[in-house]
N, C-alpha and C positions, 0 to 999 in steps of 0.2 A: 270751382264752385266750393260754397265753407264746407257741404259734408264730402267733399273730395269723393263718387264715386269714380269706378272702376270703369273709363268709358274707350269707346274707339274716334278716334279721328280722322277722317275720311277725307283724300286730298285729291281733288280732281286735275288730274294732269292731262293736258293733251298729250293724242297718241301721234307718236312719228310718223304711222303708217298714214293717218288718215288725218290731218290736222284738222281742226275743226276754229273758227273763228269764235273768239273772245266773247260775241254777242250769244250765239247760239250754246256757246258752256255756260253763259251766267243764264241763261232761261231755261237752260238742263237741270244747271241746278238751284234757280230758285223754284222749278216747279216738285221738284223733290221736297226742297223747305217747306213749302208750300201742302205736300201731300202729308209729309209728316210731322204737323202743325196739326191738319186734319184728322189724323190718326191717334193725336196724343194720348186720349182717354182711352186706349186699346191697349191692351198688357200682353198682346201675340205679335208686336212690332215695334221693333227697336223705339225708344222715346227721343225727342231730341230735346240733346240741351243746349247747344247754341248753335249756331255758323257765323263764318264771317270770311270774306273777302279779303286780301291783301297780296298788293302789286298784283294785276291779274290771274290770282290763283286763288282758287273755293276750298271753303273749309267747314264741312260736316262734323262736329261732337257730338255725340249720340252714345245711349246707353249700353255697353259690352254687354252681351247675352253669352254667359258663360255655358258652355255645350260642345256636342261634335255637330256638323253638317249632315244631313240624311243621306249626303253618298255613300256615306261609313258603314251604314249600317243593309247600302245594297250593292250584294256582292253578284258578280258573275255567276250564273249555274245554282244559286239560291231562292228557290223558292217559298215565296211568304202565304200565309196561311189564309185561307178568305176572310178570317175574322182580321186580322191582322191589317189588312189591305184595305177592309171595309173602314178599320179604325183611322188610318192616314187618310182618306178619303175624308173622312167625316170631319178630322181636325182640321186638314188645308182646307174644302171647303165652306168651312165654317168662316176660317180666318179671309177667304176670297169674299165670301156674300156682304161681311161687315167692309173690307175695301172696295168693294162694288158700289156696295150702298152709301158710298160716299162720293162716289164719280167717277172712282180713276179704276183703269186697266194697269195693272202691276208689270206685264209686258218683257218678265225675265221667270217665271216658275220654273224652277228648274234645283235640284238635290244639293247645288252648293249655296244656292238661296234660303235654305230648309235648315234653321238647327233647334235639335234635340234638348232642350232647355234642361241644363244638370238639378235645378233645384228642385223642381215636379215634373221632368223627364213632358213637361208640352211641347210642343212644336211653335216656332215663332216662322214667321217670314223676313227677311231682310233684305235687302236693296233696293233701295225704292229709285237707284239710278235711269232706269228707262220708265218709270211711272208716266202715265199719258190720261190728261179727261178724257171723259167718256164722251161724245159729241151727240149733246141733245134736245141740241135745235134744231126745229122745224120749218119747214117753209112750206108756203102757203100756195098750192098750185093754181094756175089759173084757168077758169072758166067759169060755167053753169054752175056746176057742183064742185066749188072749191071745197077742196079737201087739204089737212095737212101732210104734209108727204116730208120724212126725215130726207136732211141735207146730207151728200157723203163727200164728207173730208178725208183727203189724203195725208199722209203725213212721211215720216223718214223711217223706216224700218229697221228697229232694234231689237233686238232676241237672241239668243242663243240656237244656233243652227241645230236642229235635232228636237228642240222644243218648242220650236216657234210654226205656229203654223199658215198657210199659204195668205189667209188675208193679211196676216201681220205682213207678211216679208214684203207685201203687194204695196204695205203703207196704211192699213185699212182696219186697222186692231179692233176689237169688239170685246165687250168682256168674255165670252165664250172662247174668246185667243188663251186666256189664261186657263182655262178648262183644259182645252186642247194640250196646255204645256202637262199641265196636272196628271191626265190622259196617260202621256209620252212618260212620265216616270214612274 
């Protein structure tokens, strides 16, 4: 880009452990393009400036958020102060209601997700690798008194074990899955 910032490149490589077919990594990751396309007017989550594709491999450029990650700053056997607690609460929540109120469940909350932004010490969120819509379509029951009744979709269960909690693992993510990882740290 002509003013050359400082950015990160993000390269989706299949895992050996688990290989995952070509189709379902390019709709992992254009639903991430996708999410942070949606996100761009927000200054608490990385910006992107481009992606692109080549010979089967994805490629995320996106804006470097210079900082530490919030694990740094939670140590074993330290306790944080309620004001303190109430403040992280306040900021990731904040930063959850604006990506909620756009559709998507974020699907990874978790303290190496979390960095401490060095220029005004705010908290960003970052990875939008398991980002997932929020599913909120309805269907129409049948009878007398047709009512709408939400459809439930399953899906593939991505999270961080320890922060993920039991609808997500089940496939069944809700935005309140992101709460629950919030909760857990």
């Amino acid at each position: 880009l002509p003013e050359r910032p400082t950015c990160v490149v993000k390269h989706f490589l299949p895992s050996s452990k688990c290989p995952i077919p070509v189709e379902i990594r390019r709709r992992l990751f254009n639903r991430e393009v996708e999410a942070l396309k949606k996100l761009d007017n927000y200054d608490l989550v990385p910006h992107l400036l481009s992606h692109f594709e080549d010979n089967l491999e994805f490629y995320l450029v996106q804006e470097f958020i210079e900082g530490h990650p919030l694990n740094v700053e939670l140590s074993a056997g330290h306790r944080w102060s309620e004001s303190k607690v109430f403040q992280l609460l306040q900021e990731i929540l904040d930063i959850l209601d604006f990506v909620h109120s756009y559709g998507l469940i974020h699907r990874d909350v978790k303290p190496s997700n979390i960095i401490r932004r060095k220029q005004d010490n705010r908290l960003v969120l970052i990875d939008f690798g398991a980002v997932k819509p929020i599913w909120n379509q309805l269907l129409r029951s049948q009878g007398k008194n047709s009512n709408f009744i939400p459809v439930e979709y399953t899906t593939i269960a991505i999270g961080t074990p320890g922060y993920m909690p039991h609808e997500q693992h089940r496939g069944k993510p809700r935005p309140n899955s992101d709460i629950y990882a919030l909760g857990m740290i």
